[in-house]
C-alpha positions as a Markdown table, in Angstrom:
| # | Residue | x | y | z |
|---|---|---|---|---|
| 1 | Unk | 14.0 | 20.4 | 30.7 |
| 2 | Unk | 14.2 | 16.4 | 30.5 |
| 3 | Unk | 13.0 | 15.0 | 27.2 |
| 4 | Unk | 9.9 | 13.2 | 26.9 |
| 5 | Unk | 10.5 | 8.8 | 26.1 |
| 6 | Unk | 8.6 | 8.2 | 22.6 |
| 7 | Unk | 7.4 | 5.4 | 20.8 |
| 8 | Unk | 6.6 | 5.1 | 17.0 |
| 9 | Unk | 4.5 | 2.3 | 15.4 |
| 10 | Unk | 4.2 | 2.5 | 11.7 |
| 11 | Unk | 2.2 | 0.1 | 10.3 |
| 12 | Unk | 0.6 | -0.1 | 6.8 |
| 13 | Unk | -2.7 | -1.1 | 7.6 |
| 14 | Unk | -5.3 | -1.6 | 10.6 |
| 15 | Unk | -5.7 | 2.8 | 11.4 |
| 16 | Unk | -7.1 | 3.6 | 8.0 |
| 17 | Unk | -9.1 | 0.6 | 7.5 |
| 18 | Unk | -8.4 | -3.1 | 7.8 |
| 19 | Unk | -8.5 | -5.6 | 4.9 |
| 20 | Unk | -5.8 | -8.5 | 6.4 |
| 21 | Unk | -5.0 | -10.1 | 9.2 |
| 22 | Unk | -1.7 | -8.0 | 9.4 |
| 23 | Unk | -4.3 | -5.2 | 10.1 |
| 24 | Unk | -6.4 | -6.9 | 13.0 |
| 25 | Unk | -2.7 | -7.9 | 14.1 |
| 26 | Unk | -1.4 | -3.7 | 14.1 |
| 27 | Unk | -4.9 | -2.9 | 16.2 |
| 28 | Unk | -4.2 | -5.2 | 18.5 |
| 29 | Unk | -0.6 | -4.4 | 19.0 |
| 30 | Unk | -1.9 | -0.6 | 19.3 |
| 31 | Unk | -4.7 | -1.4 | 21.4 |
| 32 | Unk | -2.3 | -3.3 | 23.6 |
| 33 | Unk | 0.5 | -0.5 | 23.8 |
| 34 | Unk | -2.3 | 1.8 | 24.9 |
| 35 | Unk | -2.9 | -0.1 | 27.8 |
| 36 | Unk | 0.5 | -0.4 | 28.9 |
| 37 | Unk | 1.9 | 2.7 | 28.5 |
| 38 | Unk | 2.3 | 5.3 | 31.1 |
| 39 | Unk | 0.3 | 8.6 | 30.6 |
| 40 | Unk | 3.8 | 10.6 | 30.2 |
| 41 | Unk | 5.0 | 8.5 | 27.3 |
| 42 | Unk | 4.9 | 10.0 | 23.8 |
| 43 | Unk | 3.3 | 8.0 | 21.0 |
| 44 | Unk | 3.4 | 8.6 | 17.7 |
| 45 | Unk | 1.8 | 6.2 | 14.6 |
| 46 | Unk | 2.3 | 6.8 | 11.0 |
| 47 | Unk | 0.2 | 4.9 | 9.4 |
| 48 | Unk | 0.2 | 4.7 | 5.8 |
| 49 | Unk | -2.1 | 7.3 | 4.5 |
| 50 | Unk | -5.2 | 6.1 | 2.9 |
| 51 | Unk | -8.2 | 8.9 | 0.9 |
| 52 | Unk | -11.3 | 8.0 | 2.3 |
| 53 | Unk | -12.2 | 7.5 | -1.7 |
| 54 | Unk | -9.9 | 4.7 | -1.6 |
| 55 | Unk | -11.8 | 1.4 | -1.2 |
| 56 | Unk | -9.4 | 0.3 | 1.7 |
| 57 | Unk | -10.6 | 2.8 | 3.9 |
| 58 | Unk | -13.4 | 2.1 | 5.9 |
| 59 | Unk | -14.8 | 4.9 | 8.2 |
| 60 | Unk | -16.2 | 3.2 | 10.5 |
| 61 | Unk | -12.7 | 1.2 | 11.5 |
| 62 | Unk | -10.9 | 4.2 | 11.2 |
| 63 | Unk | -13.3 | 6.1 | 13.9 |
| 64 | Unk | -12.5 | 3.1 | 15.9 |
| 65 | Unk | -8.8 | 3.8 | 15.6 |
| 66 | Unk | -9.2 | 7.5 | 16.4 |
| 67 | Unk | -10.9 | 6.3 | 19.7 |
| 68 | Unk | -8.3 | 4.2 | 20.5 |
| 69 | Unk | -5.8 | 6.8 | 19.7 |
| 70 | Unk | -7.6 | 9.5 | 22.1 |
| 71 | Unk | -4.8 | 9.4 | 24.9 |
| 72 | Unk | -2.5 | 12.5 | 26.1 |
| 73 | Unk | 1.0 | 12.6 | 24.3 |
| 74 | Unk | 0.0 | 10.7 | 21.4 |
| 75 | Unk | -0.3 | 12.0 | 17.7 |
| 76 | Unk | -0.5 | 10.8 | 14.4 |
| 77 | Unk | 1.3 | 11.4 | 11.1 |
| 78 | Unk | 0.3 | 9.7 | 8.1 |
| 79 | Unk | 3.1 | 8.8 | 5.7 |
| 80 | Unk | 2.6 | 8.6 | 1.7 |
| 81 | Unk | 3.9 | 5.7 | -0.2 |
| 82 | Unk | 3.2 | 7.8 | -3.4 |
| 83 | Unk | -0.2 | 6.6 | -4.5 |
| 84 | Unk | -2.0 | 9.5 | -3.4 |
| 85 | Unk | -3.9 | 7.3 | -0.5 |
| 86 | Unk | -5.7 | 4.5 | -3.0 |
| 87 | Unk | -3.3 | 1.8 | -2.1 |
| 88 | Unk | -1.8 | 0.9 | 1.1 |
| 89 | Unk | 0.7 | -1.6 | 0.0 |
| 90 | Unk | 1.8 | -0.8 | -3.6 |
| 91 | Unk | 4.6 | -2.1 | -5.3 |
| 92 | Unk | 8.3 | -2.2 | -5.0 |
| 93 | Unk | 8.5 | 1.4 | -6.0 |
| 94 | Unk | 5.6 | 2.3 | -3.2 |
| 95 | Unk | 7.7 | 0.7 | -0.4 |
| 96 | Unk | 10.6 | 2.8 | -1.6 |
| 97 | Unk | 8.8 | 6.3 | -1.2 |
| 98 | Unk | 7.2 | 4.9 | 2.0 |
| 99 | Unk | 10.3 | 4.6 | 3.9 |
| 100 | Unk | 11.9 | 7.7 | 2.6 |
| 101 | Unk | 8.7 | 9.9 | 3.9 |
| 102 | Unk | 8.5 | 8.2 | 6.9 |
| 103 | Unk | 12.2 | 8.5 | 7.8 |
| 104 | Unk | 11.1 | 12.2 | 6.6 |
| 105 | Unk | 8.6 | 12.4 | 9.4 |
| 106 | Unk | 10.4 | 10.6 | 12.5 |
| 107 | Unk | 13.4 | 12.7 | 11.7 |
| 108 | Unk | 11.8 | 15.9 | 11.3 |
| 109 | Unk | 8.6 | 15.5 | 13.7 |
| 110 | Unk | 9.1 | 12.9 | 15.9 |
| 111 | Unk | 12.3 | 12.1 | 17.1 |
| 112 | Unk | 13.8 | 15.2 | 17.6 |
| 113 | Unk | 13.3 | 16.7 | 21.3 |
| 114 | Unk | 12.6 | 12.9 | 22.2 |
| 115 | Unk | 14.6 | 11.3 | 25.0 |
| 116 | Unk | 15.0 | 7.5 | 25.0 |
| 117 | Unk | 12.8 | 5.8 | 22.4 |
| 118 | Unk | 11.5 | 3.0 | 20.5 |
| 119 | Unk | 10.6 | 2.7 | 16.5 |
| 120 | Unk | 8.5 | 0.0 | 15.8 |
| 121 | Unk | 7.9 | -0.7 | 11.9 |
| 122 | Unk | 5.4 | -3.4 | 11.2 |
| 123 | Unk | 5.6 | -5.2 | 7.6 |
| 124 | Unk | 7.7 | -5.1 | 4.3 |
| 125 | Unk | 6.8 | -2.2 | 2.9 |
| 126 | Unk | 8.7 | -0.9 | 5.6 |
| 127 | Unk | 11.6 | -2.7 | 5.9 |
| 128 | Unk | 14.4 | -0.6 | 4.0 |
| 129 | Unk | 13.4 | 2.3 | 7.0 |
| 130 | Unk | 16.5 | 1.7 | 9.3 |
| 131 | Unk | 19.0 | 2.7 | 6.6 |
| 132 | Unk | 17.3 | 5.8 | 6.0 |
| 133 | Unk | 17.4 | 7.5 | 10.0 |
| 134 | Unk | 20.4 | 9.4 | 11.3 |
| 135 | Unk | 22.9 | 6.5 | 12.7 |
| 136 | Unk | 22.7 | 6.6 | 16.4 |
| 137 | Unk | 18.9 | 6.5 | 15.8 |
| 138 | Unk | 19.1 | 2.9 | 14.3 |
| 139 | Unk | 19.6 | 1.1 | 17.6 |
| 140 | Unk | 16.5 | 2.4 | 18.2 |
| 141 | Unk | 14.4 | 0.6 | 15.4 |
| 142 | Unk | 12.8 | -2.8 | 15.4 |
| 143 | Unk | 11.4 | -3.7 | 11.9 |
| 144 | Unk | 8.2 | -6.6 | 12.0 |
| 145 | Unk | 7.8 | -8.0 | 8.6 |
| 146 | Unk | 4.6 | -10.3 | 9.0 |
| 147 | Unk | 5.6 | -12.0 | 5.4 |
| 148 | Unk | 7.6 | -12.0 | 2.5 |
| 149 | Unk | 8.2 | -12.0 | -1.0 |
| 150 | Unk | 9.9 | -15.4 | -0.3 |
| 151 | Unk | 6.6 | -16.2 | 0.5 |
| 152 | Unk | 4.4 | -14.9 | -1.7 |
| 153 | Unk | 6.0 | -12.9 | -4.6 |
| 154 | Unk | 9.1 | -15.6 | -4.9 |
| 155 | Unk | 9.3 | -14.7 | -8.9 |
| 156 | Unk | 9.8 | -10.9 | -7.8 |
| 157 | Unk | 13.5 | -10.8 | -7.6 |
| 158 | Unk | 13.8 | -7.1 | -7.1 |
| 159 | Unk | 11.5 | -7.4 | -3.9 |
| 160 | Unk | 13.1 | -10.3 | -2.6 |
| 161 | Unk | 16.9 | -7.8 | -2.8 |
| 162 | Unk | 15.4 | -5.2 | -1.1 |
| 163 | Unk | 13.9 | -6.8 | 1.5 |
| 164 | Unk | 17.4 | -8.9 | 2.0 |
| 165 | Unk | 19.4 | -5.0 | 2.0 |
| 166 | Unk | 16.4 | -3.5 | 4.0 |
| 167 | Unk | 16.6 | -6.3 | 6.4 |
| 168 | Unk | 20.3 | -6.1 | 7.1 |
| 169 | Unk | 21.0 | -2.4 | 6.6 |
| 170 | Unk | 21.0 | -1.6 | 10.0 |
| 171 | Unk | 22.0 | -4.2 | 11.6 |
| 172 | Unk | 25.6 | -3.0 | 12.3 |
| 173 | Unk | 24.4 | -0.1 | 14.3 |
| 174 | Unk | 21.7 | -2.4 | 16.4 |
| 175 | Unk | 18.5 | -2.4 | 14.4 |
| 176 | Unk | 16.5 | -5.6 | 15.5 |
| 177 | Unk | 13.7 | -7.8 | 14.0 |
| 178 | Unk | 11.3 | -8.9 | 14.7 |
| 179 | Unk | 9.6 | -12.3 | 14.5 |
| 180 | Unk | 5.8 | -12.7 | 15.2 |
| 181 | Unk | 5.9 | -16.5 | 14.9 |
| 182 | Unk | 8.6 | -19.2 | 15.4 |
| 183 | Unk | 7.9 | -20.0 | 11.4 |
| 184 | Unk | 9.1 | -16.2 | 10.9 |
| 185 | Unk | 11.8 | -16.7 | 13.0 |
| 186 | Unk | 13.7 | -19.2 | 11.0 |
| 187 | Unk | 11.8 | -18.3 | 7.7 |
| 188 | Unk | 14.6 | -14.6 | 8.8 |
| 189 | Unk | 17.7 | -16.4 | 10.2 |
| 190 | Unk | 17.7 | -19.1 | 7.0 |
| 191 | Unk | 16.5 | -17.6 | 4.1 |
| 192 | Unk | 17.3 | -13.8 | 4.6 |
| 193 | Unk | 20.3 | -14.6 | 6.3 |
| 194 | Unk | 19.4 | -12.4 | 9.9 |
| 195 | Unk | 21.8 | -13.4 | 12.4 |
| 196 | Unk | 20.0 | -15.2 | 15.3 |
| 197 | Unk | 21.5 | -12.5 | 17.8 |
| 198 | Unk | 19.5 | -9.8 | 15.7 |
| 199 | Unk | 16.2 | -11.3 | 16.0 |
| 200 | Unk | 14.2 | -10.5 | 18.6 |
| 201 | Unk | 10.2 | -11.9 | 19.5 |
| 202 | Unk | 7.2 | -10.4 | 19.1 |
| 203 | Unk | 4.6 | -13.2 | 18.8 |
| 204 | Unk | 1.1 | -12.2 | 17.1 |
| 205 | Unk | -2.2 | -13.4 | 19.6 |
| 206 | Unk | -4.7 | -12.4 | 21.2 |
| 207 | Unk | -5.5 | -8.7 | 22.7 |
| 208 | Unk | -8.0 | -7.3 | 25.5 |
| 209 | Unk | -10.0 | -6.5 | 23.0 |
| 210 | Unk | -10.0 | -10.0 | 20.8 |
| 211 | Unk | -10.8 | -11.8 | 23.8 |
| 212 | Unk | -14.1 | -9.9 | 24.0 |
| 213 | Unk | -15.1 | -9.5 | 20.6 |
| 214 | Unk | -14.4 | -13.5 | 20.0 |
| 215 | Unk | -16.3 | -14.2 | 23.4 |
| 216 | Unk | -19.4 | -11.8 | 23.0 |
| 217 | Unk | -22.5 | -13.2 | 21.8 |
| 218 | Unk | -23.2 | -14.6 | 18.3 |
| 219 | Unk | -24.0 | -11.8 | 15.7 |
| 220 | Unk | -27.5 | -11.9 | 14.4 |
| 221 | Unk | -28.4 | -13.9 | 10.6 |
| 222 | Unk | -26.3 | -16.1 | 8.8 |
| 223 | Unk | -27.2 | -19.3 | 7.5 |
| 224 | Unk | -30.5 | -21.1 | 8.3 |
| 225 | Unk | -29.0 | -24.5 | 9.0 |
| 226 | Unk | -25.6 | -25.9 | 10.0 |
| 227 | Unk | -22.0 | -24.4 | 8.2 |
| 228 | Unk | -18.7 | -24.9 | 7.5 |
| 229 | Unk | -17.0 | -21.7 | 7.2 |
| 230 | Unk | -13.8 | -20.7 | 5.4 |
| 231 | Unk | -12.9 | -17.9 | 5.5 |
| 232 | Unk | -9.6 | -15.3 | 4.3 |
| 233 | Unk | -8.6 | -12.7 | 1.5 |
| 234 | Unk | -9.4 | -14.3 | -2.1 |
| 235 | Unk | -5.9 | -15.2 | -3.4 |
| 236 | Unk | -4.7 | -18.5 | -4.6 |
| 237 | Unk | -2.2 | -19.5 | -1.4 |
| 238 | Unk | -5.5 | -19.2 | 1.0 |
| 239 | Unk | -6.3 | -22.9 | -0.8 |
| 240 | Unk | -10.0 | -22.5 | -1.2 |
| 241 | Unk | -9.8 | -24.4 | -4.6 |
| 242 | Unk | -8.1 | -27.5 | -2.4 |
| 243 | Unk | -11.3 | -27.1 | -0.1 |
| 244 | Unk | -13.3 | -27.0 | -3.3 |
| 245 | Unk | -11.7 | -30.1 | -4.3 |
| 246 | Unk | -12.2 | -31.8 | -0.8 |
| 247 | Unk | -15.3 | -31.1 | -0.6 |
| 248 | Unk | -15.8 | -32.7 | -4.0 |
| 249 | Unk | -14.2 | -35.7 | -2.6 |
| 250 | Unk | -16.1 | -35.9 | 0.4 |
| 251 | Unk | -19.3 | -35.8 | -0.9 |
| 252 | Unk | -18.1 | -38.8 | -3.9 |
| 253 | Unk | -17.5 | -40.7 | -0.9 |
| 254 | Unk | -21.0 | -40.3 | -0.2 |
| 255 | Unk | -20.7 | -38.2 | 3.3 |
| 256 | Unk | -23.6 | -35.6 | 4.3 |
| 257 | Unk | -22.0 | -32.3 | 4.2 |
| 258 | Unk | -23.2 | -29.3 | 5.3 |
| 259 | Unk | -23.8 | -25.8 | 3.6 |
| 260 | Unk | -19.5 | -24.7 | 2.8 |
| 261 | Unk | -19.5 | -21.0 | 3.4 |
| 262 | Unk | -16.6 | -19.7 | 1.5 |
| 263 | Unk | -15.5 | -16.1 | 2.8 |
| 264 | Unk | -12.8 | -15.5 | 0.5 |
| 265 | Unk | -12.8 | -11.7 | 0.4 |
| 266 | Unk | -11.8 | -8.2 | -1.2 |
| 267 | Unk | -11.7 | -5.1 | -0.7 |
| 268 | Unk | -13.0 | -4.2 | -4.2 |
| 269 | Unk | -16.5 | -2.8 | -5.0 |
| 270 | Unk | -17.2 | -5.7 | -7.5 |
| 271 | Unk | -15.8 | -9.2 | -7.3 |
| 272 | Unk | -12.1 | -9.9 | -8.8 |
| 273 | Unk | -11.7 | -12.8 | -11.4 |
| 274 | Unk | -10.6 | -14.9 | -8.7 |
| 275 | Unk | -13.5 | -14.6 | -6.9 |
| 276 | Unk | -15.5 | -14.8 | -9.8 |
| 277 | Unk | -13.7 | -18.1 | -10.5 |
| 278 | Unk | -14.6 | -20.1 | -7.5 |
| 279 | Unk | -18.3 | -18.8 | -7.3 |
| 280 | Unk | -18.2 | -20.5 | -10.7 |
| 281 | Unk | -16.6 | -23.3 | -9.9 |
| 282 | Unk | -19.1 | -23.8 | -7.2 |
| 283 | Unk | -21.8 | -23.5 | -9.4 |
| 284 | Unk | -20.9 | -25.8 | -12.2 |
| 285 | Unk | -20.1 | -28.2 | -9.6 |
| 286 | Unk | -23.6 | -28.2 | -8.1 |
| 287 | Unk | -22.5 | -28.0 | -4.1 |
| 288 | Unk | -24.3 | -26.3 | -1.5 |
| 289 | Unk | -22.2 | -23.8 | -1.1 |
| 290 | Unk | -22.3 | -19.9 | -0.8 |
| 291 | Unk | -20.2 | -16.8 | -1.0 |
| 292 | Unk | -19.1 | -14.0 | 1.0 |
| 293 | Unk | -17.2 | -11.3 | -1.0 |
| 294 | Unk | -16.4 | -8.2 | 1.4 |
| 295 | Unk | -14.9 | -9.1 | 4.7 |
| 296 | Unk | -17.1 | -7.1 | 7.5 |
| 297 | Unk | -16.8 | -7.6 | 11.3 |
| 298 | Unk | -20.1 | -9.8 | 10.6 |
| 299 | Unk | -17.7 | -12.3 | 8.5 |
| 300 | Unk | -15.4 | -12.8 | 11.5 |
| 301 | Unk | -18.3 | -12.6 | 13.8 |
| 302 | Unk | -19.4 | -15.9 | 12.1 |
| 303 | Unk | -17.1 | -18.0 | 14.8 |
| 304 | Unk | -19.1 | -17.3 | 17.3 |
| 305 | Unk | -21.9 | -18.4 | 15.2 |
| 306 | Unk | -24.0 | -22.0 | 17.1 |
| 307 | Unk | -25.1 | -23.6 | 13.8 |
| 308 | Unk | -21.5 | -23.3 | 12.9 |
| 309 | Unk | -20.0 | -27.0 | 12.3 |
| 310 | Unk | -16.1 | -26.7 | 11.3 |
| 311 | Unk | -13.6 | -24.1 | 10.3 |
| 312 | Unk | -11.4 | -24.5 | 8.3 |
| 313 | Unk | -7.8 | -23.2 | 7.1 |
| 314 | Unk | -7.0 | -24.4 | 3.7 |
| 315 | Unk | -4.0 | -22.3 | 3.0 |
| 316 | Unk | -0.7 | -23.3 | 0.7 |
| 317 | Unk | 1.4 | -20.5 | 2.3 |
| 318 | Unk | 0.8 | -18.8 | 5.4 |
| 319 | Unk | 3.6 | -16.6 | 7.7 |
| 320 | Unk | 0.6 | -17.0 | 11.1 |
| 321 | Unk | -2.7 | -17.1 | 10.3 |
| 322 | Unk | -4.5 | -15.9 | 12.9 |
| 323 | Unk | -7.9 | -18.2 | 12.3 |
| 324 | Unk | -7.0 | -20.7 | 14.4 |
| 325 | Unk | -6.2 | -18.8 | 17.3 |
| 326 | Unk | -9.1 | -16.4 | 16.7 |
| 327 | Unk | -11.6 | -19.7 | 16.4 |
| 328 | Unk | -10.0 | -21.0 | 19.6 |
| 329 | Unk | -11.0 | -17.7 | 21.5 |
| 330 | Unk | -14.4 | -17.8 | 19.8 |
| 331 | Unk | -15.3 | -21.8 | 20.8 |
| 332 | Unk | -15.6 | -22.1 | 17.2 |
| 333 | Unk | -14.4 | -26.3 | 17.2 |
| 334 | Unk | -13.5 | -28.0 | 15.2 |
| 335 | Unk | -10.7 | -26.0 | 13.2 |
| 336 | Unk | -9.6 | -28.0 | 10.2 |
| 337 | Unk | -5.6 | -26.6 | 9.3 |
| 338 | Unk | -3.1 | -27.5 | 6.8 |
| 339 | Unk | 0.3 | -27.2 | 8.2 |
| 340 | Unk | 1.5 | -24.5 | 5.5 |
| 341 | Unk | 4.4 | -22.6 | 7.4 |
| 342 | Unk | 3.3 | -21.1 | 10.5 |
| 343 | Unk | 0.2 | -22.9 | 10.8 |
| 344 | Unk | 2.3 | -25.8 | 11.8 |
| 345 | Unk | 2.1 | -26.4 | 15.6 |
| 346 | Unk | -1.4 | -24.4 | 16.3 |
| 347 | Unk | -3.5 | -27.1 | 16.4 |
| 348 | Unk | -2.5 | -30.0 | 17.9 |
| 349 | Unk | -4.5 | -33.0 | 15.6 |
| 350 | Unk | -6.7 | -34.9 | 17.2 |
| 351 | Unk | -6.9 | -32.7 | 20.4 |
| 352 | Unk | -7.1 | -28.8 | 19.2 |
| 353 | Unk | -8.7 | -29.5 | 16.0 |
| 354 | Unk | -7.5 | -31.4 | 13.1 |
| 355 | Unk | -4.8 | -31.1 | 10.2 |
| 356 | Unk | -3.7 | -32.0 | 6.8 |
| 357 | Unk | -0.8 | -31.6 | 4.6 |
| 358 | Unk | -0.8 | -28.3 | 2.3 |
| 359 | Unk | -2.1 | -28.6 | -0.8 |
| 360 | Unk | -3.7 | -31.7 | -0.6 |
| 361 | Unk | -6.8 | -32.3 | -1.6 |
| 362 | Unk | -7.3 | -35.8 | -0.3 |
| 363 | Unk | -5.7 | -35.0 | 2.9 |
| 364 | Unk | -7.9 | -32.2 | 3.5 |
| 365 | Unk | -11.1 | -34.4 | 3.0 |
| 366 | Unk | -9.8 | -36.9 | 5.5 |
| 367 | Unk | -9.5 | -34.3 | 7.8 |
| 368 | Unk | -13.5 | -32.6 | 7.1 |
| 369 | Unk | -14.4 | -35.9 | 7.5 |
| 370 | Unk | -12.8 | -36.4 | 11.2 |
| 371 | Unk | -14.0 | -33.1 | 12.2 |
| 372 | Unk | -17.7 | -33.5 | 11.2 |
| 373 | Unk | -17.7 | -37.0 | 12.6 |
| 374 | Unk | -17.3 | -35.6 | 16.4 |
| 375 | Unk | -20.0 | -36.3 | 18.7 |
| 376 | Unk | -21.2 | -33.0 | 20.5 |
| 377 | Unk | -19.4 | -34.2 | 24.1 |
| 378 | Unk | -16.2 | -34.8 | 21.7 |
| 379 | Unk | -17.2 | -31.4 | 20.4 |
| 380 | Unk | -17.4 | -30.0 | 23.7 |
| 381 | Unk | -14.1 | -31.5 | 25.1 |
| 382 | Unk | -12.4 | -30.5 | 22.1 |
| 383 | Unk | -13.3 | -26.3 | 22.5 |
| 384 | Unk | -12.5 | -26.3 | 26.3 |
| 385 | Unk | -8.8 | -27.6 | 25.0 |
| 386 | Unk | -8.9 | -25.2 | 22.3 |
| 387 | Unk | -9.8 | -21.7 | 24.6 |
| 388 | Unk | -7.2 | -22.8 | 27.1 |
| 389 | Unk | -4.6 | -23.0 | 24.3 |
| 390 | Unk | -5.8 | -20.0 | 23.1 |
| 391 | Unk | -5.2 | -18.5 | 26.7 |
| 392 | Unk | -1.9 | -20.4 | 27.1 |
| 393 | Unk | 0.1 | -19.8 | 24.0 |
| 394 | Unk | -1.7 | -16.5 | 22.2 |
| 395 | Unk | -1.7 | -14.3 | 25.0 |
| 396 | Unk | -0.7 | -10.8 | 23.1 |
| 397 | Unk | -0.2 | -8.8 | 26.2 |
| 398 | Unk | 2.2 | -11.1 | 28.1 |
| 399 | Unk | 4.1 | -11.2 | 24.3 |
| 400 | Unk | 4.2 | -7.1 | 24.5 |
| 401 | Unk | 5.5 | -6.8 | 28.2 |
| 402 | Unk | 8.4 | -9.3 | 27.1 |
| 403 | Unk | 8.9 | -7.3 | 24.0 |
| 404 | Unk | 9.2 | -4.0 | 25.7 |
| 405 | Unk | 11.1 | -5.2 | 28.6 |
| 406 | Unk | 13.7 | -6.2 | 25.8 |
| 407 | Unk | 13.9 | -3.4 | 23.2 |
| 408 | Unk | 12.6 | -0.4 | 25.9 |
| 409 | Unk | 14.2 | -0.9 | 29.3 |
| 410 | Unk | 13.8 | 2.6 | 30.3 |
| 411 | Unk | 10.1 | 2.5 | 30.0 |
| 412 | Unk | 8.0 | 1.4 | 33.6 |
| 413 | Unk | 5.2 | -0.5 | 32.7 |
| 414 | Unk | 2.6 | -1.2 | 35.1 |
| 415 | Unk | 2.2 | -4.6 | 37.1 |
| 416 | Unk | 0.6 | -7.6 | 35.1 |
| 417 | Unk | -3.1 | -7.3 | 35.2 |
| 418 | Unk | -5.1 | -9.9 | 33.8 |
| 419 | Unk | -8.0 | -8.0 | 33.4 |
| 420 | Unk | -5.8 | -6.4 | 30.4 |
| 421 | Unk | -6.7 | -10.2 | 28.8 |
């Protein structure tokens, strides 16, 4: 009897619930491999297993999942990073009982019996997996970190080595990764040291199923009058206390503003002290300005929203960032960016939206101000550019078929189809 191809995805979030962009990103990635695969294809996901008591779980994302999982051949098999499902990501010591139960579960459940396959492992906490398989297995793994603690833990040493020795462990015997943005790319080759031959791209963008959530009508409430929305997880690097500081600016300058929605989210049932601090911050500084503290589907739903002015990226550090590319699809123009990291290059200024250095206060204000100065025909001109870039350069399901045609040339996948998009 001939043994059945396989693919594994692990991913840390986006099956349990979805708190980050990392998580939309895995959905979509999922969603995407669902639609390409033949029937006869095994899948398997290990997901990183959450309690629904946890607050990172959310039921009604992980029904979704479920749904999109409901296919012949595929099965999941939830992996324990040894906090007993009340934290997907953890710390260092986390990632290290992560890998070694899910190396547990492909090699005990999942690869044997299995002909040719693929392992796909999607972010850090996963990145020590490769040395952990039997050795002709190795070629088979592609790891996708979508950050770093070069990025945003550089203080945490111990991180930083074991994501260098995860990273390279494998190499040797063929293991690839896996870049999701040009930034990432060299962000591997020139800081991690991953020989350019070992990299391999998977670009983040746009699924099926982006394209018609971002294109369906606007949600119902929100905000009486006109908006600017930020929006992101509430840390530091996101920048919303350089927006804060712009805004300041602007409105010293003497310019109208509009209400400044700041979605700068958690996952916690009461807000953190950092979310605590800007709420007071925009209090004592008297600005019209609100807060949104959980992020819900209605939060990203907002870009679709027509009393909706600017949006706007403020971040200090940033691997992607899918905003821009997710405001594009949406026709929410203008986007206002920094060029942090891999924000750099997705909006072209002046034509796609408008951007600013990182970290700059000043430079950000500039930029409101252009962006709130557009006439609605400049407005209009501006989002027809923006949702053919958006169609051009983010276009997930052409970055999956090149993926798969690289790292799984023994699969047959069906004929482009663009109604896939």
């Amino acid at each position: 009897m001939s043994r059945r191809p396989a693919i594994a995805v692990a991913i840390h979030d986006g099956y349990y619930g979805c708190g980050t962009g990392a998580g939309y990103a895995n959905h979509g990635f999922l969603e995407t491999l669902v639609a390409l695969l033949p029937s006869h294809v095994r899948l398997a996901v290990l997901p990183v297993f959450l309690h629904p008591g946890s607050p990172e779980h959310h039921a009604r994302w992980h029904a979704r999942a479920r749904a999109l999982l409901d296919r012949p051949h595929t099965t999941v098999h939830p992996v324990s990073n040894g906090t007993a499902g009340t934290d997907r990501w953890g710390t260092l010591a986390n990632f290290r009982h992560l890998v070694r139960d899910t190396a547990r579960r492909l090699s005990g459940e999942v690869l044997p019996g299995a002909g040719p396959a693929l392992v796909v492992a999607f972010d850090a906490p996963f990145l020590g997996l490769a040395a952990l398989l039997p050795r002709e297995r190795r070629r088979d793994v592609v790891l996708v970190p979508r950050s770093s603690a070069l990025i945003h833990a550089p203080w945490d040493t111990p991180r930083v080595g074991w994501e260098r020795a995860g990273l390279h462990a494998g190499l040797a015997d063929g293991t690839r990764i896996g870049a999701i943005s040009p930034f990432l790319g060299t962000h591997l080759r020139e800081d991690y040291g991953v020989p350019a031959a070992s990299v391999i791209e998977l670009r983040d963008g746009l699924s099926a199923g982006d394209w018609e959530t971002f294109s369906g009508p606007p949600p119902p409430g929100g905000p009486a009058g006109e908006f600017v929305l930020a929006m992101g997880r509430a840390e530091p690097y996101k920048g919303f206390d350089d927006l804060i500081d712009a805004w300041v600016l602007a409105r010293q300058a003497g310019r109208p503003l509009p209400h400044l929605l700041l979605a700068a989210t958690a996952e916690t049932a009461e807000p953190t002290p950092y979310q605590r601090a800007l709420a007071a911050r925009l209090h004592a500084l008297g600005l019209d300005a609100s807060m949104r503290y959980r992020f819900t589907p209605e939060v990203a739903g907002l870009l679709r929203h027509p009393r909706l002015r600017a949006v706007v990226v403020p971040s200090r550090a940033e691997p992607f960032g899918r905003i821009p590319m997710e405001a594009f699809a949406a026709g929410a123009t203008p986007v206002v960016t920094t060029t942090a990291q891999g924000l750099a290059g997705q909006v072209v200024d002046g034509e796609t939206g408008f951007t600013c250095p990182a970290g700059s206060p000043h430079g950000l204000a500039a930029a409101l101000g252009r962006a709130l100065d557009l006439t609605p025909a400049q407005r209009a001109a501006m989002r027809r550019r923006a949702r053919q870039r958006a169609r051009d350069d983010y276009d997930h399901v052409a970055a999956v078929r090149a993926f798969l045609r690289h790292t799984a040339p023994w699969l047959p996948l069906p004929q482009r189809d663009d109604r896939l998009r």
